[in-house]
RONUKE-214210 format. One record per residue (C-alpha): x, y, z; residue number from 1. Coordinates in steps of 0.1 Angstrom, whole numbers, plus 5000, padded with zeros to 4 digits. Layout:
N
+------+------+------+-----+
:    u :    v :    w :   k :
+------+------+------+-----+
:    X :    Y :    Z : NUM :
...
+------+------+------+-----+
//
This chain:
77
+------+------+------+-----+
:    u :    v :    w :   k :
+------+------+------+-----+
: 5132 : 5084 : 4949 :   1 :
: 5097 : 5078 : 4967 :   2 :
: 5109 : 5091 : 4998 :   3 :
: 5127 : 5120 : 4988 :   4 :
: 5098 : 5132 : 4968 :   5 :
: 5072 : 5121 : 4996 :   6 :
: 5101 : 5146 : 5018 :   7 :
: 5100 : 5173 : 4997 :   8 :
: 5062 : 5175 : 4991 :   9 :
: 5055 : 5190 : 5022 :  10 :
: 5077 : 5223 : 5011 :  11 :
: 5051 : 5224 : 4978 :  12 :
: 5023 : 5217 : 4987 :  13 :
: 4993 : 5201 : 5010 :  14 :
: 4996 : 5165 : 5020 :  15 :
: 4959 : 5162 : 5016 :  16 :
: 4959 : 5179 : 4979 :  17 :
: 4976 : 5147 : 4971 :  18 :
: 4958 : 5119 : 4985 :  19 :
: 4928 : 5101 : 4967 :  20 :
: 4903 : 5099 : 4997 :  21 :
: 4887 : 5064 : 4976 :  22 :
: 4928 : 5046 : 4975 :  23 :
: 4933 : 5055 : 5013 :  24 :
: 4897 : 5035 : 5019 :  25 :
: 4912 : 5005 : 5003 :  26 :
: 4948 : 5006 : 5017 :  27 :
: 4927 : 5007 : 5051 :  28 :
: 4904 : 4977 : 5042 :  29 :
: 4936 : 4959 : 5031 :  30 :
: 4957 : 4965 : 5065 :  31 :
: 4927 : 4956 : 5083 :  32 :
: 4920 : 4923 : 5062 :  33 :
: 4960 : 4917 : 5072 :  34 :
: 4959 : 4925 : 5104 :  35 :
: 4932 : 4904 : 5111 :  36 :
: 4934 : 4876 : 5088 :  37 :
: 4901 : 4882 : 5074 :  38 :
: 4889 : 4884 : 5037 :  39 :
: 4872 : 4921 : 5026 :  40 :
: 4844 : 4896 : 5012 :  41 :
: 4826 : 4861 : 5024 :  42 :
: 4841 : 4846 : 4993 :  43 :
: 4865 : 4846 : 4970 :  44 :
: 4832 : 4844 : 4942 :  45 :
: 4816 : 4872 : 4959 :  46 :
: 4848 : 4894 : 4960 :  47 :
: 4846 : 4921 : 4931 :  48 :
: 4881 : 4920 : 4906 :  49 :
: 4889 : 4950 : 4916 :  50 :
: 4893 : 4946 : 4952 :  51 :
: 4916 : 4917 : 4942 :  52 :
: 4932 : 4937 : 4919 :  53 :
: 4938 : 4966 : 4945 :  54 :
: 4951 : 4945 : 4971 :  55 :
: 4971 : 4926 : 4950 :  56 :
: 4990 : 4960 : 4940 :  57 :
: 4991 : 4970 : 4978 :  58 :
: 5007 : 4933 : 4981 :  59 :
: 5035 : 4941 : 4957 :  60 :
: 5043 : 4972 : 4964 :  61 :
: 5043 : 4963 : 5001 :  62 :
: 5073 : 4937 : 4996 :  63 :
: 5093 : 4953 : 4969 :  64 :
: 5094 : 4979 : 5003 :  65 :
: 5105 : 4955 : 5023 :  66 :
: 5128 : 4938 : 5000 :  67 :
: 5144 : 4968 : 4995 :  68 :
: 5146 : 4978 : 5032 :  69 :
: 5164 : 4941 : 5039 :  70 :
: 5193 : 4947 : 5015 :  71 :
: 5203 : 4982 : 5027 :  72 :
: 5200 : 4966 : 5065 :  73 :
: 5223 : 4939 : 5050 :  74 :
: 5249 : 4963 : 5028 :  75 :
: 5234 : 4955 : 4993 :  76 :
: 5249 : 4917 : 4991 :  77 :
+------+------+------+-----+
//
């Protein structure tokens, strides 16, 4: 459903209407805390909850994607 309406949007309206500028500065400091194997913070202590909160989210919607991608490569079994 997320990709047909993320298909569809661009016949309604402006991709950047739709985008929170403040979520697309954490799902940036998240891939780059990925990518590079680094925490956004010095500690887990100094790390504000909700930065762990947000990335945590990111987290889980990441691999319910990827789940989901692996059973239609493998048929749905």
């Amino acid at each position: 459903m997320g990709e047909i309406l993320y298909t569809m949007h661009f016949f309604f309206c402006n991709t950047f209407d739709l985008l929170d500028k403040d979520k697309q500065i954490v799902i940036k400091k998240y891939n780059y805390c990925k990518t590079f194997n680094c925490p956004p913070y010095p500690s887990l202590d100094e790390t504000p909850a909700k930065t762990f909160e947000d990335f945590m989210i990111i987290d889980d919607e990441y691999n319910k994607n990827k789940n989901n991608l692996t059973k239609e490569k493998n048929g749905n079994q």
